[in-house]
VOGUVO-185443 format. One record per residue: residue in one letter; x, y, z of N, C-alpha, C in turn. Coordinates in steps of 0.02 Angstrom, whole numbers, plus 50000, padded with zeros to 5 digits. Example, Ala and Ser with C-alpha at 12.3 -4.5 7.8 and 13.67 -1.06 7.14 Angstrom:
A506604971650390506154977550390506604983550390;S506424988850354506844994750357506455000250394;
# end
This chain:
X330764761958696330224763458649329864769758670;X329744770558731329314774258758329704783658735;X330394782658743330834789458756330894788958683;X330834786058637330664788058552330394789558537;X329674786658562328954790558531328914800358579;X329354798258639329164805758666329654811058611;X330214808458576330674812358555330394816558476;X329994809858460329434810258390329004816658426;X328504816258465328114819858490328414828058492;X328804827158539329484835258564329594837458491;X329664834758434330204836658347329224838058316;X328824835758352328274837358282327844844258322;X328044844058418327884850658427328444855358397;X328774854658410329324859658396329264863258318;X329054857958275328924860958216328344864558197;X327734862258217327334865358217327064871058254;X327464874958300327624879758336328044884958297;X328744882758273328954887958212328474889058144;X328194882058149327764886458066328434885558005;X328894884358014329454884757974329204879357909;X329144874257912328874867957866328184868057847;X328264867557760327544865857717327144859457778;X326384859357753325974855157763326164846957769;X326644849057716326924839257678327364837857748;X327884840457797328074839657839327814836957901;X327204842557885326894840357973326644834157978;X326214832657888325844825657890326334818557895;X327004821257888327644817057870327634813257964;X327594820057988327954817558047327304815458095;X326544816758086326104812358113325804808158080;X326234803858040326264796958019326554790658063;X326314785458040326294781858114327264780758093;X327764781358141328324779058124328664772858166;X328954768658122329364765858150329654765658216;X329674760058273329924761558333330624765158351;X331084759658298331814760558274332054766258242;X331604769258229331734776058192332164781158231;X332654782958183333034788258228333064793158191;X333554798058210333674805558182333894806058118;X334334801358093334454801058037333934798957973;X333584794158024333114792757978332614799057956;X332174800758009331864807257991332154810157947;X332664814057949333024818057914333014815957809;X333384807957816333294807457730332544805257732;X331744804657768331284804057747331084812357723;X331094816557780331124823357757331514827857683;X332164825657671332574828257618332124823157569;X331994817257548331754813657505331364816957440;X330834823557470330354826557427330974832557385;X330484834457358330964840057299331234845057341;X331604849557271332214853957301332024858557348;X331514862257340331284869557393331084865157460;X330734860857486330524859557512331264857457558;X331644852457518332384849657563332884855157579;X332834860757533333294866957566332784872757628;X332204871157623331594873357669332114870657747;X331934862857733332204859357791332754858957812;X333504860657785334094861957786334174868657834;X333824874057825333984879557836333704878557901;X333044876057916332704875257982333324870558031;X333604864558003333994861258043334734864158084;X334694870458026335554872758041335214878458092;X334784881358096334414886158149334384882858204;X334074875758231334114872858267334574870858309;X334884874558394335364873958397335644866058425;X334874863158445334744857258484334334854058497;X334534845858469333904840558454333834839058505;X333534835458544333254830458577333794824158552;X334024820858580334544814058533333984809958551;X333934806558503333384799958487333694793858516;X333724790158547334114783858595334054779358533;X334514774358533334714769158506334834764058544;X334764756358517335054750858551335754749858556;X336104748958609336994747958599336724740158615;X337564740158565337954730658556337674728558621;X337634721758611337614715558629338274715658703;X338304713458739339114712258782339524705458751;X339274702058712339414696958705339884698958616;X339494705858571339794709158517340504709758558;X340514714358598341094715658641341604713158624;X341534707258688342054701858691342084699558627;X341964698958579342074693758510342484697858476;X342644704758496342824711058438343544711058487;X343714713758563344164711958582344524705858591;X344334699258566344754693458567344914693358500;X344684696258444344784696058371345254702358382;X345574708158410346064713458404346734707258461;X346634705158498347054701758543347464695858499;X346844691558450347344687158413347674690758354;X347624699058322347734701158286348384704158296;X348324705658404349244710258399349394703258404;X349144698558426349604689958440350024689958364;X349704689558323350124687958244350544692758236;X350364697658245350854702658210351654702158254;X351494702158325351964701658372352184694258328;X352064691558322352244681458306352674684258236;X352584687658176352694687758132353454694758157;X353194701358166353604703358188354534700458221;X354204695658258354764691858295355054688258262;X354764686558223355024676958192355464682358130;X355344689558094355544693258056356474693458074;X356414697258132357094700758168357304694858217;X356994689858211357544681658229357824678858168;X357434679358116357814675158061358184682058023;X358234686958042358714692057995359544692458034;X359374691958117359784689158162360114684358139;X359854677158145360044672458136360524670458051;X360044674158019360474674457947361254680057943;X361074685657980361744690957969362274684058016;X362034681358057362634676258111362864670858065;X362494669058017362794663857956363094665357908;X362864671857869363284673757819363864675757832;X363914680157909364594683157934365074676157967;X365064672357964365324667257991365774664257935;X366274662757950366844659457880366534653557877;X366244650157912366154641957930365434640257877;X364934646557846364384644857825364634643057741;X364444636557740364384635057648364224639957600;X363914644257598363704646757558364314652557537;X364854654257572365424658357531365804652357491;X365784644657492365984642257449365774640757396;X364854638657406364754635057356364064638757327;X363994646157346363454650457325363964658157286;X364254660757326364684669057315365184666957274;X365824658557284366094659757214365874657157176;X365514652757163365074652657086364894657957051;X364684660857093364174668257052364704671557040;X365194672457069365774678357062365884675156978;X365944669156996366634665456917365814665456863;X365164666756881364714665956817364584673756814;X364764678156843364584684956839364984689956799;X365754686356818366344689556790366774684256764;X366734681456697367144677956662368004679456696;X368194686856655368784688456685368934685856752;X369364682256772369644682756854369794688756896;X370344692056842370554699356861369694701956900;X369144702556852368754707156874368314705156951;X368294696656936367924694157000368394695757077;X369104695757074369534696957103369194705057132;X369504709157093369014717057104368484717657122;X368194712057096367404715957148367374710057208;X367754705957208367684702057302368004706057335;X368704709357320368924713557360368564719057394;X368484721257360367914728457347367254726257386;X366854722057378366324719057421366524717857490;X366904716657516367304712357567367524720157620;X367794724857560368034731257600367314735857633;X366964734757581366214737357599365764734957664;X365834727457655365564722957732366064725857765;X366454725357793366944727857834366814733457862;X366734737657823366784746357840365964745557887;X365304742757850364664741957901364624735957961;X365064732257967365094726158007364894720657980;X364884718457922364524714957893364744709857857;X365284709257876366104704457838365984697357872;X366474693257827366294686157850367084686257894;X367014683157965367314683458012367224675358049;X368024673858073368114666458098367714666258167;X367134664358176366544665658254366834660858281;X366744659158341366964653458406367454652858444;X368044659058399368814658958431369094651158416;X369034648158383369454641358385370194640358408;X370474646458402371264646058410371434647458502;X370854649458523371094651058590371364645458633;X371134638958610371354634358647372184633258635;X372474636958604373164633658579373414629658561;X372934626358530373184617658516373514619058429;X373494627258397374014628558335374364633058346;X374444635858408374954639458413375664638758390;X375944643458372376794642858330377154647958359;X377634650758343378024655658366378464657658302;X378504663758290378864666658221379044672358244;X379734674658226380134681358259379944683858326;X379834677958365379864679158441378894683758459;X378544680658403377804683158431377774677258435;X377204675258473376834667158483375924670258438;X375974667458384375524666058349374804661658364;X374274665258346373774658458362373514654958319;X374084653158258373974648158219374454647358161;X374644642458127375364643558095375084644257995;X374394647057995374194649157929374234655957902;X374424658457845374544662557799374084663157738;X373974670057701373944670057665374414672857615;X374584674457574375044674957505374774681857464;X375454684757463375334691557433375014690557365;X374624696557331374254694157288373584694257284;X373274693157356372614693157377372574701657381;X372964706357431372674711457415373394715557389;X373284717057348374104720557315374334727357351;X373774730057362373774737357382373654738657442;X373684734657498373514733457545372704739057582;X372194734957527371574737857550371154735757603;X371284728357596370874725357651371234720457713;X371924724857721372114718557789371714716157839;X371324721957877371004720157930370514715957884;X370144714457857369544709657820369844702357812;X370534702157803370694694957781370994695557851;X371174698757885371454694757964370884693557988;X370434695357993369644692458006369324686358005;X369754684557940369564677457898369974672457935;X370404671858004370654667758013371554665458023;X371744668657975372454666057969372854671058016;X373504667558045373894671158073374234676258039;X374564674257974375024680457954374494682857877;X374604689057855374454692157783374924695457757;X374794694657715375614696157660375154700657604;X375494707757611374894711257560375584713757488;X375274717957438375954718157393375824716357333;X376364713757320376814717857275377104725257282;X377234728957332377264735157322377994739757268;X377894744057229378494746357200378654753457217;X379064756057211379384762157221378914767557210;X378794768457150378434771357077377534767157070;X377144770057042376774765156994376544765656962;X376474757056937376464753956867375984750056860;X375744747056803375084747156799375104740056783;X376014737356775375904730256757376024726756679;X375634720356670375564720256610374994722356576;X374844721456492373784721156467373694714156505;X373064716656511372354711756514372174710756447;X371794702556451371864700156505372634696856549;X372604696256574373204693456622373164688556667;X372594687556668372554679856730371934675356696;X372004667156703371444664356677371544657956698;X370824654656711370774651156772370814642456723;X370974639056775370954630756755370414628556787;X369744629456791369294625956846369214617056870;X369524614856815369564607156821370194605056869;X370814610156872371374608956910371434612356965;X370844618856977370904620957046371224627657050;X371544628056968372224631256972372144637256938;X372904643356930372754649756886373404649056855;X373194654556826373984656256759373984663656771;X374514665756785374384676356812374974678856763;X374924683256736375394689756719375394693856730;X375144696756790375024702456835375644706656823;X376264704356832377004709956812376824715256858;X376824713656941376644716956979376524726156983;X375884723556964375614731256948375374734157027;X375524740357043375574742157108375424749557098;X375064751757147374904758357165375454762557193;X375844760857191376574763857231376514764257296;X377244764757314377504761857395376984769257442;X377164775357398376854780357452376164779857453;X375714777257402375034775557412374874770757451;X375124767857462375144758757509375094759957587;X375874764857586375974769657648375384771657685;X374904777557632374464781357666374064776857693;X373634770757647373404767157696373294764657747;X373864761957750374064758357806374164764757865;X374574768657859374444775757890373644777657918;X373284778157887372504780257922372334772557930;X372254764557929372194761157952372544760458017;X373234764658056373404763658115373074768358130;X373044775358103372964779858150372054778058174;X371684776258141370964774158142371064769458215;X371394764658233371614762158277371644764158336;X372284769258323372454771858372372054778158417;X371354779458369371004784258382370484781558425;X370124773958395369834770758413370104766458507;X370644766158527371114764258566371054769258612;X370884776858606370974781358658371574787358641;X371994784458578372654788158584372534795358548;X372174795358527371944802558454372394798958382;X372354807158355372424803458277372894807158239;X373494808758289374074812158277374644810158255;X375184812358245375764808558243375904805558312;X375724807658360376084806858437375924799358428;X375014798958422374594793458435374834785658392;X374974788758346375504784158277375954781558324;X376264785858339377124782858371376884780058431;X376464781958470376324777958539376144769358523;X375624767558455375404760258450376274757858410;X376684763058372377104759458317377494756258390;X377854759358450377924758258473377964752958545;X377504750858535377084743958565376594748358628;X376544753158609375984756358687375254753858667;X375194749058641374284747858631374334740458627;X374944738058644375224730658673374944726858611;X374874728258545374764723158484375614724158420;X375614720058378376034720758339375834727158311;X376284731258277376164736958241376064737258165;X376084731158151375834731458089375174726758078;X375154721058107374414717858090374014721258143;X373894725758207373534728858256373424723958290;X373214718058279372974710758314373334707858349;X373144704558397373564701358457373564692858406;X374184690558414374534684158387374384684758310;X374614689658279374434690158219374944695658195;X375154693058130375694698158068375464700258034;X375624706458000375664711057927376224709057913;X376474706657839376764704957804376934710557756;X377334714757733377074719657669377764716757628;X377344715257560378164712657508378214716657455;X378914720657457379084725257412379444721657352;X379654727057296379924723057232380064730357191;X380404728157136380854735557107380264736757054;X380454741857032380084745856969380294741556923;X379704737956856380044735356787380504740856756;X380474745856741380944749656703381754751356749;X381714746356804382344749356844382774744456817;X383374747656770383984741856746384224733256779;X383964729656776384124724156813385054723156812;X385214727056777385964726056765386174730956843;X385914734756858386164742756895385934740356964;X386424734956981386234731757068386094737457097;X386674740357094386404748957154385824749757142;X385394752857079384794755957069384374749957089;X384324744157069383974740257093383874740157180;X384614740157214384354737657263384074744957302;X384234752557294383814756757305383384755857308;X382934752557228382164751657225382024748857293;X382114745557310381794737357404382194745557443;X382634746257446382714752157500382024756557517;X381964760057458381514763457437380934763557477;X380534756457460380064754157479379984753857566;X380444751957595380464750757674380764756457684;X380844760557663380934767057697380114769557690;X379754767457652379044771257626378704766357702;X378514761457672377974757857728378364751857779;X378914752057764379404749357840378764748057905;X378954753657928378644754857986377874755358026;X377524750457966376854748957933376804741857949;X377554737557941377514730657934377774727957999;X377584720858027378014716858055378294711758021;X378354709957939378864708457922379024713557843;X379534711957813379554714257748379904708157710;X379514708957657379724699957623379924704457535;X380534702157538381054703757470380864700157419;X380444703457359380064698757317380684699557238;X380994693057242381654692157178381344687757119;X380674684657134380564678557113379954677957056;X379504682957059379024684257016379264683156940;X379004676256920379004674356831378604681156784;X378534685456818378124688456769378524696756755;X379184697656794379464705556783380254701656757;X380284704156681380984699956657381444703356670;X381954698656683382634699156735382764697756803;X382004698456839381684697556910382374692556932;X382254687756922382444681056928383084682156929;X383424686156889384194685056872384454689156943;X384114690156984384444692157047384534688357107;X384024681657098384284677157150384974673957142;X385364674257111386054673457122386644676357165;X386874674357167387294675357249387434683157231;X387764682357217388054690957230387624694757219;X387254697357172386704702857186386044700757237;X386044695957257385384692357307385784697257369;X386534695757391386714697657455386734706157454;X386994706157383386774715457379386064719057420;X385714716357376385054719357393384874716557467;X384694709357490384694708457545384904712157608;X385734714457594385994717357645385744724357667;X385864727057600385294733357591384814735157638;X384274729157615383694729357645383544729257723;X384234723157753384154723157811384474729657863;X384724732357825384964738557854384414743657836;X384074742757786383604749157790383044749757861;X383034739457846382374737457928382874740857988;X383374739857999383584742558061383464749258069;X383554752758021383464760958035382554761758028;X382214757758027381584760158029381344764158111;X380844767858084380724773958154380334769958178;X380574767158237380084762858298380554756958330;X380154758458394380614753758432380884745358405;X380294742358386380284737458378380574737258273;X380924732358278380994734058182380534725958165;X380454728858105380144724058055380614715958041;X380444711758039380604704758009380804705757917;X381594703357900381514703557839381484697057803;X381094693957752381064687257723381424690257648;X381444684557610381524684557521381184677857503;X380864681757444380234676457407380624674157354;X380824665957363380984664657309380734658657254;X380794657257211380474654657160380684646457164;X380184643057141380054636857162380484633357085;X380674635157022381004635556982381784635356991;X382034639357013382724636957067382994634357105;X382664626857085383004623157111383514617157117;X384054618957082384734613357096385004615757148;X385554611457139385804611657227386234617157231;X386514620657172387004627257168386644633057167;X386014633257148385424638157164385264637457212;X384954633157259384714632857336385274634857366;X385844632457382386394634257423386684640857395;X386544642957357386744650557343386264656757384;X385844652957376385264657857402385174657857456;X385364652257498385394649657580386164653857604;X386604652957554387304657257564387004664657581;X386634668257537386634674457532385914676657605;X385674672357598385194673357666385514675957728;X386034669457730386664668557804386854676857803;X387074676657747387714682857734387504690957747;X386804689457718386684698157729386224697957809;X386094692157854385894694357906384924694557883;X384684689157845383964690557819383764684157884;X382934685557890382684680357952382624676657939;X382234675157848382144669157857381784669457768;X381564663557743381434663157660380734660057664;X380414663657610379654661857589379684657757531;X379684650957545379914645457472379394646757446;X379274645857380378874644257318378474650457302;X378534650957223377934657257186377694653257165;X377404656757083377124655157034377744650556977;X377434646956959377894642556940377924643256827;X378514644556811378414644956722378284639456693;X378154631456743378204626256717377494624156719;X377384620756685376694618556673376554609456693;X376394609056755376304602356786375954598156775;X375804590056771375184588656737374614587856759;X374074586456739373644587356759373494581656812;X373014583356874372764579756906371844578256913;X371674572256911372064564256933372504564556885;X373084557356863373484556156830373084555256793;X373304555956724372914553856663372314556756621;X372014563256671371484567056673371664569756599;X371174571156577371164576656501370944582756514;X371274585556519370864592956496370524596756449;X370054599756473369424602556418369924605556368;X369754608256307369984609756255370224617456275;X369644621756294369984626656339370254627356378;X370444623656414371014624956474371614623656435;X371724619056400372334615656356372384624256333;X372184627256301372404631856264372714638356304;X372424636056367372794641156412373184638556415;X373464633656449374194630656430374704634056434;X374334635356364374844640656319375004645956353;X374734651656390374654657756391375334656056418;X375634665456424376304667856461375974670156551;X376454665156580376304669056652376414660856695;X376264664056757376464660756839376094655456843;X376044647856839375714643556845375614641356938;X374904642456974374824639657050374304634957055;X374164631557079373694627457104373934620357134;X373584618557159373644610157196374134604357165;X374354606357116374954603457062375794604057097;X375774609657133376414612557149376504608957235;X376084605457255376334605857335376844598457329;X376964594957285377414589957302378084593157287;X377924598057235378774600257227379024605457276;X378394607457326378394612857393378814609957450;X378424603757460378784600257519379434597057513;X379724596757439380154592957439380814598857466;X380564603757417380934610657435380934614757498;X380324614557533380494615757600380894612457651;X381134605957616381604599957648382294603157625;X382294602157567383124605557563383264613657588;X382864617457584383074623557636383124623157690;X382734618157727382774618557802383564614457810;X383514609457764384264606257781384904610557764;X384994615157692385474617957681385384624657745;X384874628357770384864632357812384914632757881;X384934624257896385084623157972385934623157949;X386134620757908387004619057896387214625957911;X387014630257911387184635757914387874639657895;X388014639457806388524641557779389124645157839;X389764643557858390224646557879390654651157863;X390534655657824390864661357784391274665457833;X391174664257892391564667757963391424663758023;X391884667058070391824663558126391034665358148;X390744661458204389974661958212390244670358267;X390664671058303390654673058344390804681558329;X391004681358248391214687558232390434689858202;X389934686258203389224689058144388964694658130;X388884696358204388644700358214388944707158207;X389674704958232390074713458200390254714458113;X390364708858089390144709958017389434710657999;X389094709858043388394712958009388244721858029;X388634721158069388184729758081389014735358043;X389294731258024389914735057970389964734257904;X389624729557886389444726457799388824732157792;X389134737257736388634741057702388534735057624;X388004741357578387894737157525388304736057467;X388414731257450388884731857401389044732457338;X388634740957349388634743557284389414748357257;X389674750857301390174752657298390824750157292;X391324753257270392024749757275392164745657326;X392094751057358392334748357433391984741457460;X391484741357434390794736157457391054730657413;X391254729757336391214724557296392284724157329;X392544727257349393184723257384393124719857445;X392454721257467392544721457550392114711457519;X391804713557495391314704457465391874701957445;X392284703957402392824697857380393214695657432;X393484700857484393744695157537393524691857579;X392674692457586392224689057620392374683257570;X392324682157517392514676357484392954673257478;X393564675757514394044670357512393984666757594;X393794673257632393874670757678393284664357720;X392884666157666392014660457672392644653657642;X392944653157594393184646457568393904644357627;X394114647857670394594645957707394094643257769;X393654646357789393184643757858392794636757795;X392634638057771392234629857745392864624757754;X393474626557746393854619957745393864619957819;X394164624757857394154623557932393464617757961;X393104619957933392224615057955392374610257931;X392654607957865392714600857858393164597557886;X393834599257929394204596457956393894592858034;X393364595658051393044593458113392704588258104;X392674585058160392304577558174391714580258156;X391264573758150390494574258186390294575658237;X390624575658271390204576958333390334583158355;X390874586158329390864591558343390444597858310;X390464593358229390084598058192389294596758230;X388984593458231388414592258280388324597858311;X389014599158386389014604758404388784609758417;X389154611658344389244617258327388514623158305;X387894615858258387394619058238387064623158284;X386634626358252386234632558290385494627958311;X385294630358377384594625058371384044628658359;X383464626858352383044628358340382694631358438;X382254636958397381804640858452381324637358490;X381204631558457380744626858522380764619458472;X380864614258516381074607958485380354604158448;X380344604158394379834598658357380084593358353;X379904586958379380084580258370380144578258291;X379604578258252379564575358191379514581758138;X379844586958156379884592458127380444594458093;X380384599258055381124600058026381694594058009;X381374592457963381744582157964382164586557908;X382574584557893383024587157833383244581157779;X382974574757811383154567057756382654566157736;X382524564757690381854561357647381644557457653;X382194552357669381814546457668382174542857719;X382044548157787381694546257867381364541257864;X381194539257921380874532857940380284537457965;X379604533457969379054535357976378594540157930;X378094541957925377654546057886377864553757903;X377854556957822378034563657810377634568657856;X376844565157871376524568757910376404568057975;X376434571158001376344568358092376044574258129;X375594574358173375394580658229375724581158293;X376534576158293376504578958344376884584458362;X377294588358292377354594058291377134599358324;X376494598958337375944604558364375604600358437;X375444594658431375214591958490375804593358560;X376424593958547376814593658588377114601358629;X376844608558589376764612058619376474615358650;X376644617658714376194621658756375834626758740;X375214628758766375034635458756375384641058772;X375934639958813376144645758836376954642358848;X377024641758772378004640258776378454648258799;X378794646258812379264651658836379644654258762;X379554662158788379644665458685380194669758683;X380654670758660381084675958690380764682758678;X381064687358674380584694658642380694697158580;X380074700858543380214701658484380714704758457;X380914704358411381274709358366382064708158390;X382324701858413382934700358439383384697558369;X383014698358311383124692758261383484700258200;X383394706258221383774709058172384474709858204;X384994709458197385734711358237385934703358277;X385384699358259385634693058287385674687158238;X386334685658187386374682158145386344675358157;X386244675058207386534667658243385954662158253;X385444665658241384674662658260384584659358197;X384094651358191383804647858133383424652158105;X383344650358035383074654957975382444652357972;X381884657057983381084655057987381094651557901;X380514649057920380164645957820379504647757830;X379424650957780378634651057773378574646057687;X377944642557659378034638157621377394640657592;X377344640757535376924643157474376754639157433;X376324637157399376294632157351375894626157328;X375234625257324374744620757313374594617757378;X374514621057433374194619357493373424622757506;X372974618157510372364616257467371944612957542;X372164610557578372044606957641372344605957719;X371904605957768372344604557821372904597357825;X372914593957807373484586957791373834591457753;X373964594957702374414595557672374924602357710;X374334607357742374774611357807374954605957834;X374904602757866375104601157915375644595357889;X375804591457846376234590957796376974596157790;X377014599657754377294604557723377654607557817;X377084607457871377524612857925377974606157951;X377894599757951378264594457962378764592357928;X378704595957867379474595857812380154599757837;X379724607357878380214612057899379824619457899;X379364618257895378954626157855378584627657954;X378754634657956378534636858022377854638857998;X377814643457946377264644757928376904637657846;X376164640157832375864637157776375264642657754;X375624646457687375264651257652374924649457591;X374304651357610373694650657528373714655857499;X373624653857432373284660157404372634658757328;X372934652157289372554652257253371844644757283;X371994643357331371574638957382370934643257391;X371434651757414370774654957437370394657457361;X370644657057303370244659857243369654654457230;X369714648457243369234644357242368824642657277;X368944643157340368554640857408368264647957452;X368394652357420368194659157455368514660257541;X368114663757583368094665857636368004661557700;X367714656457642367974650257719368734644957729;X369134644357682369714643057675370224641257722;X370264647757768370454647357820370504644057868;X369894645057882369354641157939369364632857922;X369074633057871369304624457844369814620857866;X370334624757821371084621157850371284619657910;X371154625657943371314624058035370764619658057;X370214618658044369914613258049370104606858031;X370394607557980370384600557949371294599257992;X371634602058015372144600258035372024598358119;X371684602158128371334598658203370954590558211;X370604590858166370354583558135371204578658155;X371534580258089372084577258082372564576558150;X372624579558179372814580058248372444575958286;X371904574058293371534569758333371614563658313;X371614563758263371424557058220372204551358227;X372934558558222373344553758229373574554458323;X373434558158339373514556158419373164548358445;X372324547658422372234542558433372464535458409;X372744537158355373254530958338373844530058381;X374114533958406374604534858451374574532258525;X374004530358539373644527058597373834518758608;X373794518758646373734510758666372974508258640;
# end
């Protein structure tokens, strides 16, 4: 109080010493004032009176170079503390909110990217099938979405490693696999997203349709869905970007690899991974895992003009050959007319032979696996054994049973009705798949494995191999004389085979690459259940494998199966690989169930594996 009134005192000499301020000032400031009074205050009591007088006092203040500061009371200590514990619980929240922000954005990118989270089944395809009526279009934009996560990290991916334990390990053309699931060409035609669906889980991918040329197919629409049966209807008439577009892909998908690997992004670096120097397959990049690529002829290529036809499949594996670890010969597609009229013996072994001679000349150490896709429609016993004939004959590894089917199955449950719209699809032209087709899958993966273990005798076993690397295609004279005496001389060795005992014929068969007990049954109606785990329970993690790529120039080896066809569940894999099937490929499983599919199945076959081991117990 005391150093206020002196500061009052010091401001009313000071003024009255300049003389600067009217009368009204001086009496202003020896008025009794307030204790509390400070500088500011003075100041708007002073400006308060009219204009001359407040610019009087303005001009005097800015002259003034220095007040006296008038003291004030400071805060409380107790203001203090109440103001710093109110900033302390303020970073507390923000830090609390902050955190709990970038844990649950964490925690959510770890669920959505995970195959195993519900919501790619029963949230992403809903919306896909209410967003885009068309299939075709929902198809296009999952792909397309899927390539996009991918490219930022952001893809749904099988988390936990489940397969490392080996308890699904398989073995196919001398790789040991870490799991005996597939998917089915179809999913990506153009091979845009392999790495995204090997992500998802399955051992092998089968990308395709690929053609020489391309074609755009059939009109749209062309595919339309059964949602009550699970199922589709396609007329796709394999429309394809062509073999050299397919190529490039897959081309900057190795070299991206190989750049990423250390090797650069050259040709050298190409040939060092095609080669096995980055110790993965050369076509899926992944350790226990296949690229599949399935070629097929141009529609406008004469189905009459075997030569030109079987050029077309030449064609193709001369383009992306050396892209794939297998190449699968697609004869079977209901939707390119005439397709079909080539699984018959003699032009099947045409093209086949073809083909397997084109895989041998592919540039890289290791060659590609060749399959043929054939149609689940062909099947009497002079069609299966024709096709099992022509497999033997041209030296192919092995057959991918079942497509799209022209027959229309009934509906399930028994007795079910279908909505008025689906009935009318019915009707449409095109490939019938869904959960309808796996009883006529397994029955058929039974008779190939049985007509393909018999292993047609068209020659001695011991000559195979030199008729295989001297059998050109038999498009030429020389080629269609050189088949006719393969034909007489195939009907003089069949009688020789029937003159032998049993036990010798026993013998004689070729065995299989690692023994399944309840596997590869070839009678139907075996004793015990169609399904059993101990197929898979009984091999090691680390069976003894021979080395890859022993299976082209070696006719003598059992013919792989891969099996296609309304497999929907782990029981029904695991089903179907107990019929005879090495592999079990989805494709319209995954149109319904999305990105977790995969993951499911091998789950649900692990289940099944437990479930019947413990029955197996005392």
């Amino acid at each position: 109080m005391i150093e206020n009134s002196q500061s009052l005192a010091h401001l009313r000499h000071t003024l009255l010493q300049n003389q600067k301020l009217p009368k009204f000032s001086t009496r202003l400031l020896s008025t009794p004032t307030p204790l509390r009074l400070g500088r500011e205050d003075v100041f708007l009591r002073v400006l308060g009176r009219g204009g001359p007088q407040r610019r009087s006092f303005s001009r005097f203040v800015s002259s003034t170079r220095q007040f006296p500061s008038i003291g004030r009371r400071h805060a409380s200590t107790s203001s203090d503390v109440a103001a710093g514990t109110t900033n302390l619980v303020t970073r507390l929240r923000f830090f609390f909110y902050g955190t709990s922000l970038v844990l649950f954005t964490y925690l959510g990118y770890i669920y959505i990217t995970d195959t195993r989270a519900a919501i790619h089944t029963y949230l992403i395809i809903p919306a896909l099938r209410f967003l885009y009526p068309d299939p075709e279009d929902a198809h296009e934009v999952g792909n397309a979405a899927l390539k996009a996560l991918y490219t930022w990290g952001l893809h749904p991916r099988e988390r936990g490693q489940p397969d490392v334990t080996g308890d699904l390990q398989t073995e196919v053309f001398g790789y040991t696999l870490a799991n005996p699931i597939g998917t089915s060409a179809g999913i990506d035609k153009n091979a845009e997203i392999p790495s995204p669906l090997l992500a998802l889980g399955p051992a092998i991918v089968e990308v395709g349709g690929v053609t020489p040329h391309p074609q755009e197919g059939n009109a749209r629409p062309r595919v339309f869905r059964l949602p009550s049966q699970n199922a589709l209807i396609n007329r796709y008439g394999l429309n394809s970007e062509g073999a050299e577009f397919v190529a490039m892909r897959l081309r900057q998908r190795l070299r991206e690899f190989a750049y990423n690997e250390g090797f650069g992004l050259d040709e050298d670096a190409e040939k060092i991974v095609l080669d096995g120097g980055a110790n993965v397959p050369p076509g899926s990049l992944t350790p226990g895992k296949l690229l599949a690529v399935q070629v097929a002829k141009n529609k406008f290529t004469p189905d009459a003009d075997i030569r030109a036809v079987t050029q077309d499949y030449v064609t193709c594996v001369d383009i992306v050959g050396k892209y794939a670890d297998i190449l699968v010969v697609n004869v079977s597609s209901p939707n390119t007319p005439g397709l079909r009229s080539l699984q018959r013996v003699e032009p099947l072994t045409a093209i086949l032979t073809g083909v397997v001679q084109a895989a041998k000349q592919v540039d890289r150490k290791s060659k590609p696996a060749v399959m043929v896709k054939v149609s689940p429609d062909e099947d009497t016993d002079e069609q299966v054994s024709g096709i099992c004939e022509a497999v033997w004959e041209a030296g192919v590894d092995g057959v991918i049973v079942g497509n799209t089917t022209k027959r229309r199955p009934e509906p399930v449950p028994r007795g079910h009705t279908l909505p008025a719209k689906e009935l009318n699809m019915l009707s449409e032209v095109g490939g019938y798949s869904g959960p309808q087709l796996f009883d006529r899958t397994v029955a058929l993966v039974k008779r190939y494995r049985r007509l393909l273990d018999e292993r047609p005798q068209r020659f001695p076993p011991e000559l195979e191999n030199t008729k295989a690397a001297a059998t050109s295609t038999p498009s030429t004279d020389d080629g269609m004389e050189q088949a006719t005496a393969q034909k007489i001389e195939a009907s003089v060795q069949r009688d020789v085979q029937h003159l032998k005992s049993p036990d010798e014929n026993s013998k004689s068969e070729s065995q299989p690459l690692f023994q399944l007990p309840e596997r590869h049954s070839s009678s139907s109606d075996s004793e015990g259940p169609a399904l059993s785990a101990s197929s898979h329970l009984e091999q090691g993690p680390n069976p003894v494998r021979p080395s890859p790529n022993n299976h082209l120039g070696n006719n003598d080896r059992p013919k792989t199966i891969f099996a296609t066809g309304g497999i929907t569940n782990g029981k029904q894999a695991l089903e179907v690989l107990n019929s005879g099937a090495d592999i079990a490929q989805v494709y319209t499983a995954m149109v319904y169930s999305g990105a977790s599919t995969i993951s499911r199945i091998k789950a649900e076959m692990r289940d099944e594996i437990k479930k019947q081991s413990t029955k197996g117990k005392p």
